[in-house]
VOGU-3710 file (C-alpha; in Angstrom, 3 decimals, decimal comma):
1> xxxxxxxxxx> 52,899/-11,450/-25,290  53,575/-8,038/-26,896  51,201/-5,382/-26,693  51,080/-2,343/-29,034  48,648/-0,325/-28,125  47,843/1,815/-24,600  44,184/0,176/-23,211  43,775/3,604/-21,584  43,970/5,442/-24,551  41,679/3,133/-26,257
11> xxxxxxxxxx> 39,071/3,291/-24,021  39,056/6,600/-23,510  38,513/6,917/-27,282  35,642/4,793/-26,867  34,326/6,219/-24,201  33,876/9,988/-26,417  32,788/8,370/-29,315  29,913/6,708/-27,332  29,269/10,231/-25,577  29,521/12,376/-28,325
21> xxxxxxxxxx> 27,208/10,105/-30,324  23,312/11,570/-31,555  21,664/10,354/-28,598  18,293/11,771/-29,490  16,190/10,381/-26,753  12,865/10,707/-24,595  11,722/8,699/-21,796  12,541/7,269/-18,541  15,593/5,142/-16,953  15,666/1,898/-17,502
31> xxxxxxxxxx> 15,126/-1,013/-14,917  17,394/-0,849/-11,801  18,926/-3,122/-9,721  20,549/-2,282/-6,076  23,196/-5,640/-6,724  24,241/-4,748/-10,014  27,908/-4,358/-9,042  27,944/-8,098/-8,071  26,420/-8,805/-11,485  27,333/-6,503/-14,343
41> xxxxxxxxxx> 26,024/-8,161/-17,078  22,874/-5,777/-17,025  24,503/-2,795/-17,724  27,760/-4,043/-19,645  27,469/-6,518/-22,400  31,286/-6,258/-22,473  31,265/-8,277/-18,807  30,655/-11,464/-20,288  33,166/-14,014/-19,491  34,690/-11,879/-16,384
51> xxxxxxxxxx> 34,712/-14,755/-14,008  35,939/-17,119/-16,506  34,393/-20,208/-15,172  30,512/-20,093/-16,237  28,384/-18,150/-13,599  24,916/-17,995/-13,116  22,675/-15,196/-11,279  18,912/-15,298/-10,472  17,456/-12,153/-9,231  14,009/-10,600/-8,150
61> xxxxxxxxxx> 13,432/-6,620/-7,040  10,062/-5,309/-5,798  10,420/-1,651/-5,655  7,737/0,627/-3,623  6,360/-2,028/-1,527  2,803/-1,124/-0,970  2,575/1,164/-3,688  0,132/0,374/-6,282  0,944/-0,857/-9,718  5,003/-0,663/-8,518
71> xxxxxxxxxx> 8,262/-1,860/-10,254  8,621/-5,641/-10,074  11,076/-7,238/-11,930  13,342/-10,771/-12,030  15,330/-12,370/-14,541  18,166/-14,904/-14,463  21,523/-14,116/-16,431  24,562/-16,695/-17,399  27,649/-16,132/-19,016  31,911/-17,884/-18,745
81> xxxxxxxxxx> 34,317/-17,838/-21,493  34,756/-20,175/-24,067  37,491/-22,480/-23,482  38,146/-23,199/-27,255  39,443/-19,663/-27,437  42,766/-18,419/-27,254  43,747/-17,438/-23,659  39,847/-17,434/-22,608  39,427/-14,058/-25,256  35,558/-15,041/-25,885
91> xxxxxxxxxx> 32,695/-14,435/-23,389  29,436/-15,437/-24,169  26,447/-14,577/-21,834  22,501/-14,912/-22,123  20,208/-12,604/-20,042  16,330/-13,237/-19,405  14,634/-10,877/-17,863  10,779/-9,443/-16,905  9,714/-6,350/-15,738  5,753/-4,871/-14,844
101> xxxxxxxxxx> 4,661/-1,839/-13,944  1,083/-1,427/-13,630  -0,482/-1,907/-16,729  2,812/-1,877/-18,444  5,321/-5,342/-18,961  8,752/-5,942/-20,753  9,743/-9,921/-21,477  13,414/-9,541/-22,786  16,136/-12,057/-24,037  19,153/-11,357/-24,977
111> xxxxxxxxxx> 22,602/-12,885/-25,993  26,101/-11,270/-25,434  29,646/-11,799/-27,283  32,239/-10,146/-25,071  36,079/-10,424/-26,796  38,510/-10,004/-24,324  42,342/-8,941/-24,946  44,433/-9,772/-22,294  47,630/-7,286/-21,046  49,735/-9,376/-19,326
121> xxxxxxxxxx> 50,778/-12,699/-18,853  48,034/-13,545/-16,039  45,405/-12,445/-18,082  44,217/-10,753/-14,827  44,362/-7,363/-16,887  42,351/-7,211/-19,725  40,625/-4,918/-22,346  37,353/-6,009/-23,100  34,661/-5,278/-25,983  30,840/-6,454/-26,007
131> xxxxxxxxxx> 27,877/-6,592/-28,497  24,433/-8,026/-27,187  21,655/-8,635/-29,307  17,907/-9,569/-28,712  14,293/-8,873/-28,347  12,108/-7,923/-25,896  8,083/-8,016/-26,157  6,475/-4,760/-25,079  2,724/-4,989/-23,726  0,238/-3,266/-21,535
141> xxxxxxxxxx> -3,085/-4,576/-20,338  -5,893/-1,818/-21,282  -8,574/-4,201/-19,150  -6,082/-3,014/-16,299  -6,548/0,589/-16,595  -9,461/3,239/-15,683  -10,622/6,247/-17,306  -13,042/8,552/-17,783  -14,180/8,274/-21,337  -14,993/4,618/-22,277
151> xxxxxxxxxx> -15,118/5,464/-26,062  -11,743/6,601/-25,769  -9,845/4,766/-28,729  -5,921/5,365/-27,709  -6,970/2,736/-24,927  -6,645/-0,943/-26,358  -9,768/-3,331/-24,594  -7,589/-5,986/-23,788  -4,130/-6,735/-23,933  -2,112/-5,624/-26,736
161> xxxxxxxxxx> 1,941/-6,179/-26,734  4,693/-5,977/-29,426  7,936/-7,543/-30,327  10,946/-5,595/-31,331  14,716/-6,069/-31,893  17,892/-4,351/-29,992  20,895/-4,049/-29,411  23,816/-2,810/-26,651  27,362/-2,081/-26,726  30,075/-1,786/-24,150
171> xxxxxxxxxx> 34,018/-1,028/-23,162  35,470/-2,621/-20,199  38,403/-2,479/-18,936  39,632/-4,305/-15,710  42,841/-5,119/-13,615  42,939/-7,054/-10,391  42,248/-3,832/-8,505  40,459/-1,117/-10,670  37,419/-1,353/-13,316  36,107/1,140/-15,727
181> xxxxxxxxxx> 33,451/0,743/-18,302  30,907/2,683/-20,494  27,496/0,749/-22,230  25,064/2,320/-24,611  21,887/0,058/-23,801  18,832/0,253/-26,376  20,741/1,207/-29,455  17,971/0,612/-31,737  15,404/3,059/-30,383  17,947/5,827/-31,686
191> xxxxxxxxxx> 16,697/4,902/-35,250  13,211/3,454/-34,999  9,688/4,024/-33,406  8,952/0,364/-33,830  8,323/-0,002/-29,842  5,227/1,731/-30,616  2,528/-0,661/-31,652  -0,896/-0,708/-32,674  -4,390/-1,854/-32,240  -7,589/-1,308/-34,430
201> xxxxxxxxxx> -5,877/1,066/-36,550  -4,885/3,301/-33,474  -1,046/4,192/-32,928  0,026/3,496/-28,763  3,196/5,509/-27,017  2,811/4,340/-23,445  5,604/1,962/-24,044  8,940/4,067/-25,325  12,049/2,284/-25,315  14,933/4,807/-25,042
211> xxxxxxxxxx> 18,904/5,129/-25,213  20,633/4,894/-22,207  24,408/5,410/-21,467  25,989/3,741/-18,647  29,312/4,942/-17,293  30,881/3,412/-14,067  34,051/2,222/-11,741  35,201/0,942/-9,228  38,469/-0,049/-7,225  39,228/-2,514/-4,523
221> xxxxxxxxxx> 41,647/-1,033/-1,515  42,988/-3,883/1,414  42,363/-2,155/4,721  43,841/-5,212/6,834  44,545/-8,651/5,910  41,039/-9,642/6,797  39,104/-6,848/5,558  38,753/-4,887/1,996  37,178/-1,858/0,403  35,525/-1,711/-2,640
231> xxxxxxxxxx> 33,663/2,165/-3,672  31,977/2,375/-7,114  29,910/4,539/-8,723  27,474/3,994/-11,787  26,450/7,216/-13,815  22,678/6,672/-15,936  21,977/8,672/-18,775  19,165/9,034/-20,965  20,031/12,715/-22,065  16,491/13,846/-21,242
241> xxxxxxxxxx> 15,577/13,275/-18,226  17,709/13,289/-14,899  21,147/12,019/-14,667  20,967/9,406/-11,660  24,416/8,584/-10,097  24,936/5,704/-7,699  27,797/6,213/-5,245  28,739/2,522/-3,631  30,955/1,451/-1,003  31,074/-2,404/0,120
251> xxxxxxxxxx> 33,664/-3,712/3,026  34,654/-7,799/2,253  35,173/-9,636/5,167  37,281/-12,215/5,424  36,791/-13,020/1,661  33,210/-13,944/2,628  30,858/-11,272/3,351  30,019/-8,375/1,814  28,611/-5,635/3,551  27,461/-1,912/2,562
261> xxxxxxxxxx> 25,413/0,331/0,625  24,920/2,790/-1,814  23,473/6,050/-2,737  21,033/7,049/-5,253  20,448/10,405/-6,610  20,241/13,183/-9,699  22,755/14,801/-10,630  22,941/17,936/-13,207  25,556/17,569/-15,216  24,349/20,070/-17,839
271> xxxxxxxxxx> 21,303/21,990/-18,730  18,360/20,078/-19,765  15,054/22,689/-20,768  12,594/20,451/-20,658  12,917/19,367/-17,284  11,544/21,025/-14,352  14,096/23,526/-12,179  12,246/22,350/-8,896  12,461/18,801/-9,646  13,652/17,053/-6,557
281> xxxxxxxxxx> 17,071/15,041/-6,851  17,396/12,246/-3,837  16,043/9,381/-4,610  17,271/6,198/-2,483  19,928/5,165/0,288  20,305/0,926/-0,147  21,742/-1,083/2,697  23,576/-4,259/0,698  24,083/-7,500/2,201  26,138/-10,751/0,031
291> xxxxxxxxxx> 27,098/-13,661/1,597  29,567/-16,402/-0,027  27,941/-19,672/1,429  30,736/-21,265/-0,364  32,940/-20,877/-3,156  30,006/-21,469/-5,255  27,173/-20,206/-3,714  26,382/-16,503/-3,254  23,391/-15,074/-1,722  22,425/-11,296/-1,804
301> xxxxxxxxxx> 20,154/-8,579/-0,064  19,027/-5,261/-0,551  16,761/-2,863/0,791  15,959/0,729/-0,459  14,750/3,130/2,172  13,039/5,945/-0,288  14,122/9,278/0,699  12,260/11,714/-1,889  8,872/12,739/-1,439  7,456/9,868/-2,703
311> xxxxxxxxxx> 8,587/7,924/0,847  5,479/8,368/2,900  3,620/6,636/-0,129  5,620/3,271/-0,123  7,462/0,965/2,244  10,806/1,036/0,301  11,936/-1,613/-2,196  13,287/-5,673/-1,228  15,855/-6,989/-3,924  17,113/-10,619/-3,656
321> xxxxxxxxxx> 19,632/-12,379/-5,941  21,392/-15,590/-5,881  24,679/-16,998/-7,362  26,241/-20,110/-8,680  29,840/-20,572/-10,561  29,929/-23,922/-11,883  33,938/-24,086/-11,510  35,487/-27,348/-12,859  37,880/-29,391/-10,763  40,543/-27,126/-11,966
331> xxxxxxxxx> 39,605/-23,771/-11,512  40,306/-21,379/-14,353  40,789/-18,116/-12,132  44,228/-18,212/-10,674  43,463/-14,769/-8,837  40,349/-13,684/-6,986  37,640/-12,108/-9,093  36,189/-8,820/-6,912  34,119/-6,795/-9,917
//
């Protein structure tokens, strides 16, 4: 196979269109997961079909422990190429996922065509391009909420929710050693208000969806025969508030346990007004635990310790996931699949 084109170039073209787009924005960062380097779908639509074989990942976070009205969230995710196409080129994946936080809940579905172009003759070294398109059903529970003035008619008296269309696109790009890819998440919110619903004639804007970038990579480094080294880093952008950048570094041991953590905090890449010059930046320090009970099964930990000022006000966040590749008696993955 002949290829015509440089991937790097490619991407990188990519990449500038997607930052250089009108991201006109407000809001907060989306949902966030400790283990998403060990499942990528959430942030990268373009991931689908990475392992080949089809994979399957259940997953739960509780963030703020004892905090009321915290971040809980769980979905399950599935995706493996399609063996009617061409050198495995087409991904598919399906994500389900719910999130609450106090008053506040997100039920989203979503599917995910990934088309993968492979650069050499392994197909170990591909160039990869994603769509994903679903819905997710926006609600919050006004019964759940207290205020001062019971007359006051931007508060719904019971539960009112809404259902609204989106989309995400991503760029990924991956060799046997190295990843890099770049996801806009939300792309409908850019041209719509239609996560804002109504009740009894009154207009709600508690629940905002926004835009959000995604930008990360990672590399995979053989310290001895037994042990590896994997660092990553994940950049989040919503181009209003702050930048959050995830710095990650997992040891694999003996092709069976993984073991590390990772670092959350803000970062300010440029000038944004409307935020405040005080506003503190550390956010989280994760110890990550994933076990490979067999060449099947994979079981994951996390833990957040909080270290902002929000720490003596919570008992730090528990995130749990579990993984099954339903490989066929031949496997379709010649070499190991670390990303």
């Amino acid at each position: 196979m002949t290829v015509t084109f440089t991937p790097i170039r490619i991407f990188t073209g990519l990449l500038c269109l997607i930052l250089f787009s009108d991201l006109r924005v407000t809001g907060q960062q989306n949902v966030q997961f400790s283990q998403y380097i060990f499942n990528m779908l959430s942030v990268n639509p373009a991931y689908a079909g990475y392992k080949e074989d089809v994979y399957a990942n259940a997953f739960y976070r509780k963030q703020w422990v004892d905090f009321p009205g915290g971040p809980q969230t769980g979905g399950l995710s599935v995706d493996g190429s399609l063996n009617a196409s061409r050198d495995q080129r087409v991904g598919l994946g399906l994500q389900v996922m719910y999130d609450k936080l106090g008053p506040q809940d997100a039920t989203s579905i979503y599917g995910m065509y990934a088309y993968r172009i492979p650069l050499n003759e392994d197909g170990d070294k591909r160039l990869c391009f994603g769509v994903g398109a679903g819905v997710t059903q926006y609600g919050i529970d006004g019964a759940a909420l207290v205020y001062n003035d019971e007359n006051d008619p931007s508060i719904p008296l019971g539960r009112a929710s809404q259902w609204v269309p989106d989309a995400r696109f991503g760029v990924y790009f991956y060799s046997s050693r190295f990843y890099v890819g770049a996801s806009v998440m939300d792309l409908f919110s850019l041209y719509s208000d239609a996560s804002r619903y109504y009740w009894s004639g009154y207009e709600y804007k508690t629940i905002r969806k926004t835009q959000h970038l995604y930008v990360n990579a990672g590399a995979m480094f053989e310290l001895s025969e037994h042990v590896k080294l994997k660092p990553s880093f994940l950049i989040k952008e919503d181009f209003k508030g702050p930048t959050n950048l995830d710095l990650n570094a997992m040891l694999l041991i003996v092709d069976r346990l993984w073991i590390g953590g990772s670092y959350r905090t803000g970062v300010k890449i440029w000038n944004k007004p409307a935020l405040d010059k005080n506003l503190e930046q550390v956010d989280a320090a994760s110890a990550i635990v994933q076990f490979n009970i067999t060449k099947q099964v994979r079981l994951g930990y996390a833990y957040d310790l909080t270290i902002s000022k929000l720490s003596s006000a919570q008992s730090g966040s528990h995130e749990i996931s579990i993984g099954y590749l339903f490989s066929g008696k031949r496997p379709r993955v010649n070499s190991p699949r670390y990303f």
